[in-house]
C-alpha positions as CSV (number, residue, x, y, z in Angstrom):
1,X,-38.9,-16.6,44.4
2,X,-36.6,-16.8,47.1
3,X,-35.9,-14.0,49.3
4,X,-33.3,-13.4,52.3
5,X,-34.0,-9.6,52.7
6,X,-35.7,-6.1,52.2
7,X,-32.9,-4.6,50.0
8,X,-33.9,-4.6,46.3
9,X,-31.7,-7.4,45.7
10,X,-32.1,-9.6,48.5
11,X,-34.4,-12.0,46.6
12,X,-33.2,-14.7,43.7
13,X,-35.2,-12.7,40.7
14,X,-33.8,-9.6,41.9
15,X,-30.4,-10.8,42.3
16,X,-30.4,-12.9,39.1
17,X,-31.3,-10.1,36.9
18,X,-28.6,-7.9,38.5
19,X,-26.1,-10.6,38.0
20,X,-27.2,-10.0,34.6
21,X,-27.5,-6.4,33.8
22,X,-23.7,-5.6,36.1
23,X,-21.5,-8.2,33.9
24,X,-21.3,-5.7,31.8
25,X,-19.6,-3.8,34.3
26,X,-17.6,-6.3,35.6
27,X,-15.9,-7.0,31.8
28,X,-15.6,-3.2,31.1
29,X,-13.9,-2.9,35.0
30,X,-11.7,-6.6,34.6
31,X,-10.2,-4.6,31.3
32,X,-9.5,-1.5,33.0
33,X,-7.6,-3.1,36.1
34,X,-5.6,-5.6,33.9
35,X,-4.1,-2.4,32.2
36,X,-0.7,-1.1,33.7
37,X,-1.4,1.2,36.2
38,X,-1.1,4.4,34.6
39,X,-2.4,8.3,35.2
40,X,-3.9,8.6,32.3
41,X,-7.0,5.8,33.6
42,X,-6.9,7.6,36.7
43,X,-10.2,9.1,36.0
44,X,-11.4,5.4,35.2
45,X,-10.4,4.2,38.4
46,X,-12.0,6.5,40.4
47,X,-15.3,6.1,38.4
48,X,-14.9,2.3,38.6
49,X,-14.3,2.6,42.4
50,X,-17.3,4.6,43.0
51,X,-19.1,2.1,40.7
52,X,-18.1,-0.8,42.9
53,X,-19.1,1.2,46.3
54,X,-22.8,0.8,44.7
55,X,-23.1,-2.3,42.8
56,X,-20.8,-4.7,44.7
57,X,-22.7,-7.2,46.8
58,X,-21.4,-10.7,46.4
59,X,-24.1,-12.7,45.0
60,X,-24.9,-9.2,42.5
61,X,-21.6,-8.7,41.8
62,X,-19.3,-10.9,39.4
63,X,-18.3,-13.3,42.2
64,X,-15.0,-14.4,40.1
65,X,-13.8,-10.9,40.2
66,X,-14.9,-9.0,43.1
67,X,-12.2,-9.3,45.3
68,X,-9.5,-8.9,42.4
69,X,-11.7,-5.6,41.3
70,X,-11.9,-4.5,44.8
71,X,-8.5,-5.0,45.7
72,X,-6.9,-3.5,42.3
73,X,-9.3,-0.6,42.3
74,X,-8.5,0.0,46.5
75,X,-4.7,0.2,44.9
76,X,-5.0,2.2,42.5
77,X,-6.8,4.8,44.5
78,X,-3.7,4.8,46.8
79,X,-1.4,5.5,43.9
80,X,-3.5,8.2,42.6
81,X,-3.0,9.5,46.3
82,X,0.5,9.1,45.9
83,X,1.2,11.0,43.0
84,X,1.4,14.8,44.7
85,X,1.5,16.1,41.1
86,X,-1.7,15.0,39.6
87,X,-3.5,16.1,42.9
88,X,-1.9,19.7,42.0
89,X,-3.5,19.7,38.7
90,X,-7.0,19.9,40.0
91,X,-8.6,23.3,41.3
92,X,-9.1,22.1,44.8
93,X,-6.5,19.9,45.9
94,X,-7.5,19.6,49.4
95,X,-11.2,19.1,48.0
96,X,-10.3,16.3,45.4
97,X,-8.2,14.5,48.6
98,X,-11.3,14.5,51.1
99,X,-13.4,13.2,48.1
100,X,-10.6,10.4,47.5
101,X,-10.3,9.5,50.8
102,X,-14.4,9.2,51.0
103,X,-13.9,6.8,47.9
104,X,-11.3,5.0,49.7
105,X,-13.1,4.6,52.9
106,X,-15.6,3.6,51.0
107,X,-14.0,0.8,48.7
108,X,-12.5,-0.9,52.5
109,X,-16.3,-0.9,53.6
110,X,-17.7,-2.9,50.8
111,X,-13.9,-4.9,51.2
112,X,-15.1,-5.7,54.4
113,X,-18.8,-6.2,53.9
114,X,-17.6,-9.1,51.2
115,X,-14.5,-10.4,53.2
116,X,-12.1,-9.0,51.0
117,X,-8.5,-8.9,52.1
118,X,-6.6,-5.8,51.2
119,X,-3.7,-3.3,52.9
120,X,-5.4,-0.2,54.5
């Protein structure tokens, strides 16, 4: 075994079997994001998003999608931002912004962590 780390899946079995177990994320996550971007997935993205914040490390992660997941997902989080009505919906509007903006802040970390280019 091969290892490069302390992190749970800083070692080649580690990482192998997370490849594994996450391409079912990555499929269920490519369908979502090659959807038009519409409210009614917004829940989905924001799920997906936090998802990514976790599981994305580039040799876990699909490597033929992340930045395309990353990227879409980092957009979609600015629409859902965007759209002033949706936000009114919730019972804590200023509550359900801080917790997006965590999300987003947190989708540009792992961005940067795996040299992902997107617009902050």
């Amino acid at each position: 075994m091969g290892a490069w780390g302390e992190r749970p899946y800083d070692n080649d079995t580690a990482s192998d079997w997370l490849h594994e177990v996450l391409t079912t994320a990555s499929d269920k996550i490519e369908e979502l994001v090659n959807l038009p971007v519409d409210a009614s997935n917004y829940d989905e993205y924001r799920a997906a998003a936090w998802l990514l914040t976790k599981i994305c490390r580039t040799y876990v992660y699909d490597a033929e999608h992340i930045d395309d997941h990353l990227s879409k997902l980092h957009d979609r989080l600015q629409t859902i931002k965007n759209d002033i009505g949706y936000i009114a919906t919730w019972k804590s509007p200023t509550e359900f912004v801080n917790d997006l903006d965590e999300l987003i802040q947190q989708i540009q970390r792992v961005c940067k962590w795996n040299n992902v280019t997107v617009t902050f």
